[in-house]
C-alpha positions in Angstrom: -8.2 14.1 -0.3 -7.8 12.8 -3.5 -5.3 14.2 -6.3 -5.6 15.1 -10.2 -2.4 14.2 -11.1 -1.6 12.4 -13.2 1.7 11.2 -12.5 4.0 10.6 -9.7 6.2 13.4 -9.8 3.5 15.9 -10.6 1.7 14.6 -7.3 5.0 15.0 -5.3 5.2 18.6 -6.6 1.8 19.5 -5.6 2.7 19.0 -1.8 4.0 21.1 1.0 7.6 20.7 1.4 6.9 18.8 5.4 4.7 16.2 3.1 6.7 15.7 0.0 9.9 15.2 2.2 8.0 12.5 4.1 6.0 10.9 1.2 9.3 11.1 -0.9 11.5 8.5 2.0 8.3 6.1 2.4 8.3 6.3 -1.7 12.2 5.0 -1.9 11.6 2.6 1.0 8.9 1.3 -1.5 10.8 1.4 -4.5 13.8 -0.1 -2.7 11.9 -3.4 -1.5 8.7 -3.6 -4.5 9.0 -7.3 -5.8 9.8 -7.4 -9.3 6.2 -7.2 -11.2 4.6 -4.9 -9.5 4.2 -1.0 -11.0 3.8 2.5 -9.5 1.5 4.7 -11.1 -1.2 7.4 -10.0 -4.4 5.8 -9.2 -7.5 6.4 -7.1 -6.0 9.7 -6.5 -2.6 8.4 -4.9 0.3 6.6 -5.6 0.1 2.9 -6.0 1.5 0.5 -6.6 -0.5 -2.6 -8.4 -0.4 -5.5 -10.0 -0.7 -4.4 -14.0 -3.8 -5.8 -15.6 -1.8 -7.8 -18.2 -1.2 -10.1 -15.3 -4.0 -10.5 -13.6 -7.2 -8.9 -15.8 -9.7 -10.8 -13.8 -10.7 -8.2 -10.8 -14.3 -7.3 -9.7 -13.8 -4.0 -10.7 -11.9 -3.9 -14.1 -9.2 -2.1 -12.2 -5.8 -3.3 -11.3 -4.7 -4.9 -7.9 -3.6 -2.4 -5.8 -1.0 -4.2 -3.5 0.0 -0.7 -1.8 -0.6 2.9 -1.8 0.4 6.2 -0.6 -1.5 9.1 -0.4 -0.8 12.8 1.8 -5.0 13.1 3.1 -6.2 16.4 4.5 -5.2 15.4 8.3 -2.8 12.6 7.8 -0.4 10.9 5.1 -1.3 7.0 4.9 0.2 4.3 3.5 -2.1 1.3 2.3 -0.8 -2.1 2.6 -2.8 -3.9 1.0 -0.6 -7.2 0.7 -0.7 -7.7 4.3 -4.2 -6.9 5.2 -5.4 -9.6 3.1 -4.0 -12.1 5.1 -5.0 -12.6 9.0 -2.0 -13.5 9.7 0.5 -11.5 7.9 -1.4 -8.6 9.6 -0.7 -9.7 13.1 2.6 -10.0 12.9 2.8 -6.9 10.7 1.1 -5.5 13.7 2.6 -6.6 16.8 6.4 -5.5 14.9 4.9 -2.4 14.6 3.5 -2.1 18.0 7.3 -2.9 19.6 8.8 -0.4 17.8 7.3 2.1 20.2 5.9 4.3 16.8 2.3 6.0 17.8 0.2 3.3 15.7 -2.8 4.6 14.5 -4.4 2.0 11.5 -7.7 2.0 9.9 -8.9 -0.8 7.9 -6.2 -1.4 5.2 -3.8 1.6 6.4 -1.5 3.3 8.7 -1.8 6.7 9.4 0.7 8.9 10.4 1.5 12.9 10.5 5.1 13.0 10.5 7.8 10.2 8.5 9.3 9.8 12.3 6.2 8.3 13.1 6.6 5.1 10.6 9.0 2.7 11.4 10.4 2.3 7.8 12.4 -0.8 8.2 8.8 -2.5 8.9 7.8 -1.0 5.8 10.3 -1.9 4.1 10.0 -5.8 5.2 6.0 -5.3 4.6 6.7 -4.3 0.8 9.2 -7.0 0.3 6.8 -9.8 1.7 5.0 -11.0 -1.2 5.7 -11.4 -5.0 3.4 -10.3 -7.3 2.1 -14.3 -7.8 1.4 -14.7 -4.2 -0.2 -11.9 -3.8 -2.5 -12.6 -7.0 -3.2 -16.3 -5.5 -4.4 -14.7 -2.4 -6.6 -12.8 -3.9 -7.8 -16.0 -6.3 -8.3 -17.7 -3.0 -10.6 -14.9 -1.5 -12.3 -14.4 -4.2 -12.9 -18.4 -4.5 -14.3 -18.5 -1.1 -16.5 -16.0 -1.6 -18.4 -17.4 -4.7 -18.6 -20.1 -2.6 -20.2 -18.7 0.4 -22.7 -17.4 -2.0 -23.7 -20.5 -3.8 
C-alpha cells in the first residue's frame, strides 16, 4: 500500500494513531543509529532511507540506494533492511539475534513484518541500522554488481 506523500511528516499524519505510534519509535530508533551519510526521504511510497545520488549516481535504476525503509502496508507495517540482506552473512546473524529474542519473526525477502511495535525487537534494529556506513554499504553493492557482469560475460 503505497503512499502519495511527499514527505515524512505528511506520511506520519496520514496514519492511524496504533500505526503512527509504532512507525514513529522504529523511525527514532532509525534516526538514532543512521550512519552519517545516509538521508531519509519519501520514496517508493515509504520512508527510506538511501544513499543520495551525489554519492553513488551509478545504480541500475537511476534511483538512489535504498539502505532501509519503512512503510505501514494494508495488513502489516514492515521495515526493509536492505543493508543486511545483501550480505549472507550479516543476515544470519541478523536472523538468529532476532530469533532469540523470542519476537514472532515473520520476514519476507528483504523485510520484517510485524503488526504491533512490541513485536520488533528494537535494540536489534537499532544494531542492524548502525552496522554499515554509507561506503560499505556502497562497496557491497559495487561488488554484487561486479559479480554479476561477470557471470554474464
Amino acid at each position: 500500500m503505497q503512499s502519495d506523500a511527499t514527505t515524512v511528516q505528511e506520511y506520519l499524519y496520514g496514519l492511524p494513531d496504533s500505526r503512527r505510534e509504532a512507525i514513529q519509535s522504529i523511525r527514532q530508533t532509525i534516526l538514532e543509529n543512521l550512519p552519517e551519510g545516509y538521508e531519509e526521504v519519501m520514496n517508493w511510497g515509504m520512508i527510506t532511507y538511501q544513499v543520495p545520488q551525489e554519492i553513488y549516481p551509478d545504480t541500475y535504476n537511476r534511483k538512489p540506494l535504498m539502505y532501509a525503509a519503512l512503510a505501514s502496508q494494508k495488513n502489516h507495517m514492515a521495515l526493509y533492511l536492505t543493508g543486511i540482506y545483501i550480505s549472507d552473512k550479516k543476515k544470519q546473524e541478523f536472523v538468529a539475534e532476532y530469533k532469540s529474542t523470542g519476537k514472532r519473526f515473520d520476514v519476507g525477502k528483504s523485510c520484517v513484518r510485524f503488526k504491533k511495535l512490541e513485536d520488533l525487537p528494537l535494540p536489534l534494529v537499532g544494531k542492524a541500522i548502525a552496522s554499515m556506513s554509507v561506503d560499505e554499504f556502497v562497496a557491497q553493492v559495487k561488488e554484487i554488481r561486479s559479480k554479476q557482469k561477470r557471470r554474464t560475460i
